[in-house]
C-alpha positions as CSV (number, residue, x, y, z in Angstrom):
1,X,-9.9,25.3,63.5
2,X,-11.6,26.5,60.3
3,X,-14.2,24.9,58.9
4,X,-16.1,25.0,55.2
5,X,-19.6,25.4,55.8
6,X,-21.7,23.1,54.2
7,X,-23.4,23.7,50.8
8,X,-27.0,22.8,50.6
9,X,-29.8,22.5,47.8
10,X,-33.5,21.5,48.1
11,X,-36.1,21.1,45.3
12,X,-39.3,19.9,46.4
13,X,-41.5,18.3,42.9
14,X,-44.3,16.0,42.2
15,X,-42.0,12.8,40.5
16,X,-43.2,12.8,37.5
17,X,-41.4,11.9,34.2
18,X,-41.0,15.4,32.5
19,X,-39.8,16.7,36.5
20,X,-37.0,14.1,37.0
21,X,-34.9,15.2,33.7
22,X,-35.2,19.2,35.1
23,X,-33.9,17.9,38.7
24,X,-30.9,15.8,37.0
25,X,-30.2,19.3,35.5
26,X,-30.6,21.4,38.5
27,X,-28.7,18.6,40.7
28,X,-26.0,18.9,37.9
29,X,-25.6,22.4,37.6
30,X,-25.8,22.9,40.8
31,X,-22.8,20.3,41.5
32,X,-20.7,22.6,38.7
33,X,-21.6,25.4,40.3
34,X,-19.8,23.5,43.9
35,X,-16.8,22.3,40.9
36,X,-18.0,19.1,41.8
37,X,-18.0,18.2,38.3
38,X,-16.5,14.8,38.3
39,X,-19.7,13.5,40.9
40,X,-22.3,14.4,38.5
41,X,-22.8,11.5,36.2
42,X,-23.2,9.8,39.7
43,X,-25.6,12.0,41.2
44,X,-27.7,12.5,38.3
45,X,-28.3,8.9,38.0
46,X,-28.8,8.0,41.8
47,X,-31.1,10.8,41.9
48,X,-32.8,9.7,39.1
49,X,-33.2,5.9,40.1
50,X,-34.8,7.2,43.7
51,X,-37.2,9.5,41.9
52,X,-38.6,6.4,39.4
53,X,-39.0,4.8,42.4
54,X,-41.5,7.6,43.9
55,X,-42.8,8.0,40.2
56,X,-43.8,4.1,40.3
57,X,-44.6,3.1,44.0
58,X,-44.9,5.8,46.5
59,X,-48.9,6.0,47.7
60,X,-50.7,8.4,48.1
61,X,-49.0,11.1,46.5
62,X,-46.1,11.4,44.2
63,X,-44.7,14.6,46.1
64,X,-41.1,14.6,47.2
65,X,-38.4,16.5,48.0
66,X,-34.6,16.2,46.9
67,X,-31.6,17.3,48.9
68,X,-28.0,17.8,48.1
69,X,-25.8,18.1,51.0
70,X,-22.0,18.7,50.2
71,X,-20.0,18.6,54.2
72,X,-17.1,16.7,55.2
73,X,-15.8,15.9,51.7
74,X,-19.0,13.8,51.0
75,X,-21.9,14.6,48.9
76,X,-25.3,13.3,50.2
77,X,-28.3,12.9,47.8
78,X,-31.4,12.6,48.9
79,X,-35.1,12.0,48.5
80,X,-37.9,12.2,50.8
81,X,-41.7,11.5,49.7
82,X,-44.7,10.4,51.8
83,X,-44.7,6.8,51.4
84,X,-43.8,5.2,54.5
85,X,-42.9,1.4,53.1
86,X,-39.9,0.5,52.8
87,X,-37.7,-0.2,49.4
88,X,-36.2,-3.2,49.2
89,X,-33.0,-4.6,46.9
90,X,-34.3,-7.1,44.1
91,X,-32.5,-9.3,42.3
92,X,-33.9,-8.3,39.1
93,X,-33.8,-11.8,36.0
94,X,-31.7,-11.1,32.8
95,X,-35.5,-10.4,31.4
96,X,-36.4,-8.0,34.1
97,X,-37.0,-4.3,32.5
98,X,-37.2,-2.6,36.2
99,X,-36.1,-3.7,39.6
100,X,-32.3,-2.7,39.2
101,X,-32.4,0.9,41.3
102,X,-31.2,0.3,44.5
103,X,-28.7,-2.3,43.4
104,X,-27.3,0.4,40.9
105,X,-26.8,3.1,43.7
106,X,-25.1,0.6,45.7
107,X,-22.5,-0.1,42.7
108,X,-22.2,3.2,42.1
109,X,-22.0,5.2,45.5
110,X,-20.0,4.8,48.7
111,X,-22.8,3.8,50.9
112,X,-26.6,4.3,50.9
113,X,-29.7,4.1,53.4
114,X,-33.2,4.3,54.0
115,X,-34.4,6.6,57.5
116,X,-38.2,6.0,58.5
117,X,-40.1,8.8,59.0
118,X,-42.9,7.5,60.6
119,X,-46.2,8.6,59.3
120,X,-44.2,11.5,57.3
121,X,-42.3,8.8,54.9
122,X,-39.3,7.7,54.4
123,X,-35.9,8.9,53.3
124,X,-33.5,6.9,50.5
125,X,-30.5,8.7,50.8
126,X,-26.7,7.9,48.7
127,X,-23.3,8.9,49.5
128,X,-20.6,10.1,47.3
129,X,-16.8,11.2,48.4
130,X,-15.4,14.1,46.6
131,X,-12.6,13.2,44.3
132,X,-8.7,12.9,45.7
133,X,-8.1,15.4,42.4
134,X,-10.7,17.7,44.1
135,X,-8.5,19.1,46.4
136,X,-6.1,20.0,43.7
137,X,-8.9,21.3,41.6
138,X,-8.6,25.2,41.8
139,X,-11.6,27.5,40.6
140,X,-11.7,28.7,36.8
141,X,-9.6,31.3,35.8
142,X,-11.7,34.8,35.9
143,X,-9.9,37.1,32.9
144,X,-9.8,40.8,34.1
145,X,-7.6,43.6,34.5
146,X,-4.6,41.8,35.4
147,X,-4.8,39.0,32.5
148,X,-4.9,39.3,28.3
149,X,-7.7,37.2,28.8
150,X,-8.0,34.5,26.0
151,X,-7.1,35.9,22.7
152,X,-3.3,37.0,23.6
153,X,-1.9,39.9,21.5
154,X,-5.1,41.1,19.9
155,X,-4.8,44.8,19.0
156,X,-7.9,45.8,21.2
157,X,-8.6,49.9,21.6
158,X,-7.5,52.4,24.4
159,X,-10.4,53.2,26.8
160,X,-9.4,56.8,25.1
161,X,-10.4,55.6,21.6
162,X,-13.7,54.0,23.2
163,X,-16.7,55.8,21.9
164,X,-19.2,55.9,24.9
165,X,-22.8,54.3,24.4
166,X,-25.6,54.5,26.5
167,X,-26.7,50.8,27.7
168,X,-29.4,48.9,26.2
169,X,-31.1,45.4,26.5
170,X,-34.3,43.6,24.8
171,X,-36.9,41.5,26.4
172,X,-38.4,39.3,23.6
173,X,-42.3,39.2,24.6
């Protein structure tokens, strides 16, 4: 039997405001980059609801570390920090403006957890599957040699009629 290895990310940060938008967009490019596309909205906002939560309540420090593990048709998110108490599920009042995290990542993902870690912390971790569509999903056309590429029956030069150039780039300093 063949298997498809695992894909794997980690990006360790302090959770602070400005550092939770650039994970979203690392978790999310990362997840097109898999063409996991239809599982970012998801990630991007479990992963940001467990980062708030380090931002506001994890003592002593506000360093964690985010994972993203794609195996077995499931994508796992998540976060460890230093804290070792537990989160709990509120039920957050009509008037509450915080409190709804957990409860969100339960709607929104297939199952989630927290592990212990002793002394080291804790880890909040969320499950999501991959699509049924995924499987039928097939990588993006690469236009080469063998295709016209995008732009059909464009009258484009012989390599004869090429004049050649020597290469050049910029840096902007």
């Amino acid at each position: 039997m063949i298997s498809e290895p695992s894909r794997h990310c980690t990006v360790e940060l302090q959770a602070l405001p400005s550092r939770i938008g650039q994970v979203r967009r690392i978790i999310s490019a990362q997840l097109r980059y898999w063409h996991l596309d239809p599982l970012i909205d998801q990630a991007a906002l479990g992963v940001t609801e467990l980062l708030t939560n380090v931002h506001r309540h994890a003592q002593p420090d506000k360093t964690c570390t985010v994972e993203i593990e794609f195996l077995l048709e499931r994508l796992t998110v998540s976060v460890h920090d230093h804290d070792p108490r537990l989160p709990t599920v509120r039920e957050a009042d009509a008037s509450s403006t915080s409190g709804r995290g957990l409860a969100l990542i339960a709607a929104v993902s297939e199952s989630w957890g927290v592990r212990p870690r002793g002394r080291a912390g804790k880890v909040v971790w969320f499950t999501l599957p991959a699509p049924s569509l995924f499987a039928a999903v097939r990588p993006h056309s690469v236009y080469g040699a063998t295709t016209d590429g995008p732009f059909g029956d464009v009258d484009t030069p012989s390599l004869e009629k090429v004049a050649h150039t020597d290469a050049r780039s910029a840096a902007v300093g």
